[in-house]
N, C-alpha and C positions, 0 to 999 in steps of 0.2 A: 525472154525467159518467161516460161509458165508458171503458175501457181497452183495449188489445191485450194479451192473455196473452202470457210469456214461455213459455208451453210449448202444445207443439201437433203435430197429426203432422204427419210428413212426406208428400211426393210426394202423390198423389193424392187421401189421407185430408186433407191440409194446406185443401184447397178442399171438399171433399165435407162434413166434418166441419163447414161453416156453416150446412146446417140444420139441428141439432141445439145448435147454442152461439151464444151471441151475443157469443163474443170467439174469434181464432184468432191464429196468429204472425202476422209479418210473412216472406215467404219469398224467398229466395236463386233471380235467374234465371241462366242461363248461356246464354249464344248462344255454340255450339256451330260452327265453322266453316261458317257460315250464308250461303247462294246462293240468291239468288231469280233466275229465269230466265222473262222470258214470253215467248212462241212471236214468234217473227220480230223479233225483239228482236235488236240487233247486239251489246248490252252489259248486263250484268246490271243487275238493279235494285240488288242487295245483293251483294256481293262477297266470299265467303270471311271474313264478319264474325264473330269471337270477342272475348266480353265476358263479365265475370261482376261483376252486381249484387248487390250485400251484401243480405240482410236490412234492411230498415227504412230504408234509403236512398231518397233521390232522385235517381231519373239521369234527367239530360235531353241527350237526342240531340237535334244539331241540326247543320247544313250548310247549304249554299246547294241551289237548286230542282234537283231528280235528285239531291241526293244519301241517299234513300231512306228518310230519318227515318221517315216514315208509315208506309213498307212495314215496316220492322222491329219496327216497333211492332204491327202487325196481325198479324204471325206467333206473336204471344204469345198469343194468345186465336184465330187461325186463321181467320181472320176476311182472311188473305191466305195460303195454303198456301207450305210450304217446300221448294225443290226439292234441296236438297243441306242434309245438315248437320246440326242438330238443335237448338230450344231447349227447355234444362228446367227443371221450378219443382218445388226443394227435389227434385233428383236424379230426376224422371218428367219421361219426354219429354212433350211438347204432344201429341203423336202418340197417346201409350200412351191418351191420357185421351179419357171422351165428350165431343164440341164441346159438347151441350147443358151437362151439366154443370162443364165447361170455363168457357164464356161465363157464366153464373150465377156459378162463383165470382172472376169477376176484376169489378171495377172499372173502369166505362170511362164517364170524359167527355171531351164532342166541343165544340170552337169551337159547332155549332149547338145544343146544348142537348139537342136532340129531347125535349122532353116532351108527354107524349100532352096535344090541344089541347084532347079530351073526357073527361079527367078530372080531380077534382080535384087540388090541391098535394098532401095527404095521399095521394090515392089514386096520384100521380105514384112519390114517395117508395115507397109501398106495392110497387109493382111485381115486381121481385124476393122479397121475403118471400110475397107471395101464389105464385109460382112455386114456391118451397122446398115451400110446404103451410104456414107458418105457421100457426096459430089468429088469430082475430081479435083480441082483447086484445094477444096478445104482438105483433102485426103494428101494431096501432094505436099501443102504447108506444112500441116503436123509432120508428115514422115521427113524432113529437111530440119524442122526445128528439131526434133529428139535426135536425127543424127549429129549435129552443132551440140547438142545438149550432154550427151555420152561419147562426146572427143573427137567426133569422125568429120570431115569437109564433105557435104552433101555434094559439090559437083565434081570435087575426086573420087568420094566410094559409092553415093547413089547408082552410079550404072555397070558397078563390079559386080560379078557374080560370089557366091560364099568360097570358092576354091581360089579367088583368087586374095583372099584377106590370108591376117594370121589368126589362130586361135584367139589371143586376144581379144583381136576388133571381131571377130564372131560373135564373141562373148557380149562387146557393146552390144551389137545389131539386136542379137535374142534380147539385152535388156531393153532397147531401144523399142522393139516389138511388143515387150509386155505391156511397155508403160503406154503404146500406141492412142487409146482411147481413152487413156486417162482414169485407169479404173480404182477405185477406191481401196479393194483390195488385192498386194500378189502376194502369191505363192513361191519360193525361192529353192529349187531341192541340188542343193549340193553345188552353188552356181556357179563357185570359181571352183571346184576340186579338182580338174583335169588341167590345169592352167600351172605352166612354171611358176616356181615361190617371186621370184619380182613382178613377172605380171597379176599374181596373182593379188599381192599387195597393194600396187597399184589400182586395178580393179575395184579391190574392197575400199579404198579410200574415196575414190572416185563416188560409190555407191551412198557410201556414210554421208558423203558433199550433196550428193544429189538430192539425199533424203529429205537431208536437212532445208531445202527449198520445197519437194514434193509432198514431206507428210502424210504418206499411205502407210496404211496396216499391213504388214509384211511378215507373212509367215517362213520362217528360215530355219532349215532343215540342214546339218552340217555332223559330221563322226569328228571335229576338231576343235576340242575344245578352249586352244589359243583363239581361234575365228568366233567361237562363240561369246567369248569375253568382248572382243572388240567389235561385232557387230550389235549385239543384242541392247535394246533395253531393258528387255525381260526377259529369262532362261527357263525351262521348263525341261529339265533330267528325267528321260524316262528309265526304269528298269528293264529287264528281259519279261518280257511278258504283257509289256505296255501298260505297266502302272506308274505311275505319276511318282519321282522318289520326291522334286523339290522343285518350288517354280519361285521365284522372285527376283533381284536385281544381278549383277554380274557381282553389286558390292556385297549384297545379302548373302548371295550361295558362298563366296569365297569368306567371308567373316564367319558366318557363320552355318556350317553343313550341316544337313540335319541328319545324317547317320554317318557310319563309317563308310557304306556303298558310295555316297554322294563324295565324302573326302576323299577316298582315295580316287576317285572317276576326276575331280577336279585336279588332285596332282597335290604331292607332299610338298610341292613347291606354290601353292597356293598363295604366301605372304609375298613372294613375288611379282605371282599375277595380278595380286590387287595395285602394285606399280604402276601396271601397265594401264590403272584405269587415273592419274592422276597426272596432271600434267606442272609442269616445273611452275608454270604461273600459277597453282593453283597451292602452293606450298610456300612454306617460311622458307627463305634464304638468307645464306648469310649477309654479311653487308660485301663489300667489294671488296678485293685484298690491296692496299696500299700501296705495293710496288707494283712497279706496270709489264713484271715479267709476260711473257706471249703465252697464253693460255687456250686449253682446246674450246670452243665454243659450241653451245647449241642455241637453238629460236627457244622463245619462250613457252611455245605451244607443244614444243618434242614431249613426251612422257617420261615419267622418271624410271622405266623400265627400258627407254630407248637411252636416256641419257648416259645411264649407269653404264650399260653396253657399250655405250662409245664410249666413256672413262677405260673398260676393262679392255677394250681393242686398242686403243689408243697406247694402253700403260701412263695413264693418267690418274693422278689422283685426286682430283679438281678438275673442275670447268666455272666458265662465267656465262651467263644467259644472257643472250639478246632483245630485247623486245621488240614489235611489231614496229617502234616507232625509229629503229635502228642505236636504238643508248642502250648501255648495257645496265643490265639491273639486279643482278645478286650474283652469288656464287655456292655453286653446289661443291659438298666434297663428300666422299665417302660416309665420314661422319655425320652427316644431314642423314643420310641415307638410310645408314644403322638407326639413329633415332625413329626417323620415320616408322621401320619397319617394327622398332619395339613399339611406340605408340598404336600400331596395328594389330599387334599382339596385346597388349592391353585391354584395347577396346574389346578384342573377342572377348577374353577373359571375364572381363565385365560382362 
């Protein structure tokens, strides 16, 4: 298993420095009072946008259709030019630096996958390390460990071609390709949207796992605002016209919106969504209920948005939680629930 170094240079060495190491930071972008303008255009794409993305985070921009997610995503890797403004990764502008070398060291998966149709999974993965100059040994290791890494058995799929996977494992491959060289920062636009709701689930849970060992800066691009809650650690709402309405936590936007445009984009069911950001161990329970009638059960780690769900599917009114160590350790009921949820209205209020 891989890791991302805690240490690494800055600005331009931060991406250049991947052919040479097979671990680099994660790096800090800022959008810079950022204007995209195209000719005969009455209104910008992107509007006077300033943002600044932590290290190691996930931000996912999103808005409804014009409000220029894609665009601002592409000016990170220039792959859409910036007409006012500036963004820079770990303090150098996108500008200062070569596109070629630029595009090599960022990470970029697309809704269509695009992997080459005549080559193989291995040789797919390979793609960027072959650009670098990698040697072959070290080009072959990496593309074997990231396919081990994103679910796949390097000497069952390395020598398939992309027609013969499913959507799915296609879906690994492209992520398994971005993360090829280890780049500090990718770019994500739309990367499970064309994917069935259980693969797609799966996928995204997969990703959240993976992050949580690789620690890249991941820009992520989604029209879904349930995907947005659960991937992001930072959200940035844009309007039609690529102005900025709200950027902060999944918890911040959902407590508290900062107009009517962002509340209603988030959903009048927003007291529920922040459920979904809170997991059964992370909440007061009851104590255990004293008779040992048979009870539906969930893991300790399910969310109380997933739990609730399986009470209402089940026709349960109660569950008991399991913990990680196999004993069981509280119990949830309805009423937990309602509380919780006025407690969350509270707090906005406040």
């Amino acid at each position: 298993m891989w890791h991302a170094s805690n240490a690494g240079a800055r600005g331009r060495g931060a991406l250049s420095g991947m052919s040479s190491s097979t671990s680099s930071s994660a790096a800090e972008i800022v959008f810079d009072h950022v204007t995209k303008r195209y000719a005969n255009a009455p209104k910008p794409a992107i509007d006077d946008l300033s943002l600044t993305l932590p290290a190691g985070d996930i931000c996912v921009l999103i808005g409804p259709s014009g409000g220029g997610k894609t665009t601002a995503m592409k000016m990170v890797n220039r792959l859409i030019s910036i007409t006012e403004g500036d963004i820079t990764i770990d303090g150098t502008s996108v500008n200062a630096m070569d596109v070629t070398e630029l595009r090599r060291g960022i990470g970029y998966v697309i809704q269509q996958i695009g992997l080459f149709p005549h080559l193989t999974i291995e040789a797919n993965v390979a793609t960027v390390p072959r650009l670098l100059g990698w040697d072959k040994d070290r080009t072959r290791a990496r593309g074997r460990e990231l396919l081990e890494l994103v679910g796949l058995d390097p000497d069952e799929y390395g020598k398939r071609y992309p027609a013969q996977l499913s959507g799915g494992q296609r879906q690994r491959v492209g992520l398994a390709r971005a993360m090829a060289a280890d780049p500090p920062l990718m770019l994500m636009d739309e990367p499970f949207g064309a994917i069935d709701p259980i693969t797609r689930e799966r996928l995204q849970n997969d990703f959240l796992r993976l992050h949580e060992e690789i620690r890249k800066t991941v820009v992520f691009v989604t029209h879904d605002i349930d995907e947005a809650i659960k991937m992001g650690h930072q959200i940035a709402i844009l309007r039609e016209g690529g102005r900025l309405a709200q950027f902060g936590t999944p918890e911040e936007i959902l407590s508290n919106p900062t107009d009517d445009f962002v509340a209603q984009f988030v959903g009048a069911d927003r007291g529920l969504k922040r459920l979904a950001l809170r997991r059964l161990d992370e909440i007061e329970l009851l104590p255990l209920p004293k008779n040992g009638d048979k009870r539906l059960e969930c893991p300790a780690d399910t969310t109380v948005a997933d739990a609730l769900s399986a009470m209402l599917t089940a026709g349960a009114r109660d569950l008991v939680v399991r913990g990680k160590d196999g004993e069981l350790t509280g119990h949830l009921t309805f009423d937990v629930v309602t509380r919780l949820l006025s407690t969350q209205e509270d707090e906005v209020r406040a």
